[in-house]
N, C-alpha and C positions, 0 to 999 in steps of 0.2 A: 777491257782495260780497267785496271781498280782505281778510284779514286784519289787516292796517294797516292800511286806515281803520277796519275794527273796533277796533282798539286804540289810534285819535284819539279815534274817538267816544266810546267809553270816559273816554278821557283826560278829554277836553276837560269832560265833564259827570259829576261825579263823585256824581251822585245813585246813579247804578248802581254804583258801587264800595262805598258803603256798603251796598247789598243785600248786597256777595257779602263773602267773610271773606276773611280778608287773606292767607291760605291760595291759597286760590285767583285770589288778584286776583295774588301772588305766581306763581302757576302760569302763566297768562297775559301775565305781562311788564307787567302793566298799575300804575302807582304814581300816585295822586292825592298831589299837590302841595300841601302846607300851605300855604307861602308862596312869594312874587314869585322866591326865591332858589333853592327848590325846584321850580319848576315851569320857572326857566331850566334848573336840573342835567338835567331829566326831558325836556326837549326835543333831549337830545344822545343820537345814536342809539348802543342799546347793541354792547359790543365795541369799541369806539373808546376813547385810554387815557384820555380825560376823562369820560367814564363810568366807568369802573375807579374814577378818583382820589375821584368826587363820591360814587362808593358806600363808598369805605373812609372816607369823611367823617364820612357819614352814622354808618358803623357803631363807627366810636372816640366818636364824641362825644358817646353817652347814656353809654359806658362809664365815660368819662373822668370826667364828672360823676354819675354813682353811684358812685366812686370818693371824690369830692371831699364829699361828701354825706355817703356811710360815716363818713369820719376827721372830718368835723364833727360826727357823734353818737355816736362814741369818746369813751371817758373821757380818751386822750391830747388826739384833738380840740379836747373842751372848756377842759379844764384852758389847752392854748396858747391858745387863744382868749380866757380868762378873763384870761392874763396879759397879754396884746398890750391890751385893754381898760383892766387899770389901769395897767400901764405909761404908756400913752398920757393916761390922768384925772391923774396925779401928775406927769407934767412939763408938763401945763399947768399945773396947782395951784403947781409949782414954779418956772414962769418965771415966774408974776405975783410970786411976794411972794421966793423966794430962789435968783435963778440959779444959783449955784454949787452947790447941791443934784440940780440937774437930770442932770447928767452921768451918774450912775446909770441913772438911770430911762429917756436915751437909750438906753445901750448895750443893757439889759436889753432894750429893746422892741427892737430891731435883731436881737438873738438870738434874742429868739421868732418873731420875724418868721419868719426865717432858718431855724427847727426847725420850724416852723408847715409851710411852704412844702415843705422836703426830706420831711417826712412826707407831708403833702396829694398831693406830686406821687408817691411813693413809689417815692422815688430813696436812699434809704438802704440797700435791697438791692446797689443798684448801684454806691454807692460805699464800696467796702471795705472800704480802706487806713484807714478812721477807724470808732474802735470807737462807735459811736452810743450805745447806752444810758449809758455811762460818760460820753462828753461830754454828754449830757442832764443827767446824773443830778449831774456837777462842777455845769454853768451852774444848774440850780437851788438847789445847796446852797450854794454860791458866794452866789448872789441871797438868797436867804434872811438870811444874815449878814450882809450888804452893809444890806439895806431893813430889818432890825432895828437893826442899827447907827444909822443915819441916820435911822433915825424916832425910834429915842428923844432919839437929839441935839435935831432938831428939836422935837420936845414939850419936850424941860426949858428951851432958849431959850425959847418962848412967843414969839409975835407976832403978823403978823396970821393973817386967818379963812385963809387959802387956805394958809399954813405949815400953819398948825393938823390943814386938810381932810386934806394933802397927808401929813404925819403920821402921822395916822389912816388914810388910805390903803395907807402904808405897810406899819403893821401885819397889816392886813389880806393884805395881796402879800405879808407874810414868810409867813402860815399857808401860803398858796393856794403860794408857792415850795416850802415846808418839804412841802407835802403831796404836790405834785410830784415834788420828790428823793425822799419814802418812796414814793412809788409806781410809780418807776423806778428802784432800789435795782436794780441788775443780779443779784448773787448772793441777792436775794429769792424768783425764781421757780428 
């Protein structure tokens, strides 16, 4: 029996790949196929560059998202993620009962978006020319003043519920901003 069909037969019925360890299913050239999408890549014969392309696919794309994963269970992670959340809860709070308040609360969530993102992807090594912890550490101290400002405005007007929510939200976004800027204090560490 020739060796290729030994490693269809293999292929094709992957009860035998779970016997063997992935070591050795590795040794053999042999890859059982999760999905429709992997088992097209695994049908292309190795040494050819579309083989090459679907294995470096393979191999960035757990990387990429243990990457993305990690900075989600960072304390920087969270924090952005905390902010993009109520950014997002107060300008709705704030188109219902007072548009002209919202314009903060846009720009804010745009820039976390934006810090979120350059972090996540961890593209801040790469880009230089811009001293990051400092700009981090302005845009939250910045926001902090900004969402204390403007919330207490809004609490002494009084109005309706969703001013009121949106207010109180505020407050809340100044600590979580305020906690942010001391915790990215550049000449801290």
């Amino acid at each position: 029996m020739d060796a290729g069909k030994v490693i269809n037969l293999l292929t094709s019925d992957c009860k035998f790949l779970k016997a063997l360890s992935r070591r050795q299913a590795r040794q053999l050239g042999v890859q059982c196929p999760g999905t429709l999408e992997q088992a097209s890549r695994s049908s292309v014969s190795p040494g050819t560059p579309a083989h090459t392309m679907a294995d470096s696919e393979l191999r960035s794309a757990p990387g990429c998202c243990v990457h993305c994963t990690n900075f989600l269970r960072s304390r920087k992670g969270i924090l952005l993620f905390a902010e993009i959340i109520f950014c997002l809860m107060i300008v709705i709070c704030f188109s219902v009962s007072a548009p002209k308040y919202s314009s903060l609360s846009v720009v804010e969530l745009i820039l976390a978006v934006f810090f979120f993102v350059i972090y996540m992807c961890d593209l801040h090594p790469k880009i230089r020319f811009i001293n990051w912890p400092w700009s981090d550490f302005f845009r939250t101290f910045i926001a902090a003043i900004l969402y204390l400002t403007t919330s207490i405005i809004v609490l002494v007007q009084r109005g309706h519920r969703s001013k009121i929510t949106a207010g109180a939200l505020g407050l809340v976004a100044t600590c979580l901003f305020g906690y942010d800027a001391y915790v990215t204090l550049p000449w801290e560490k």
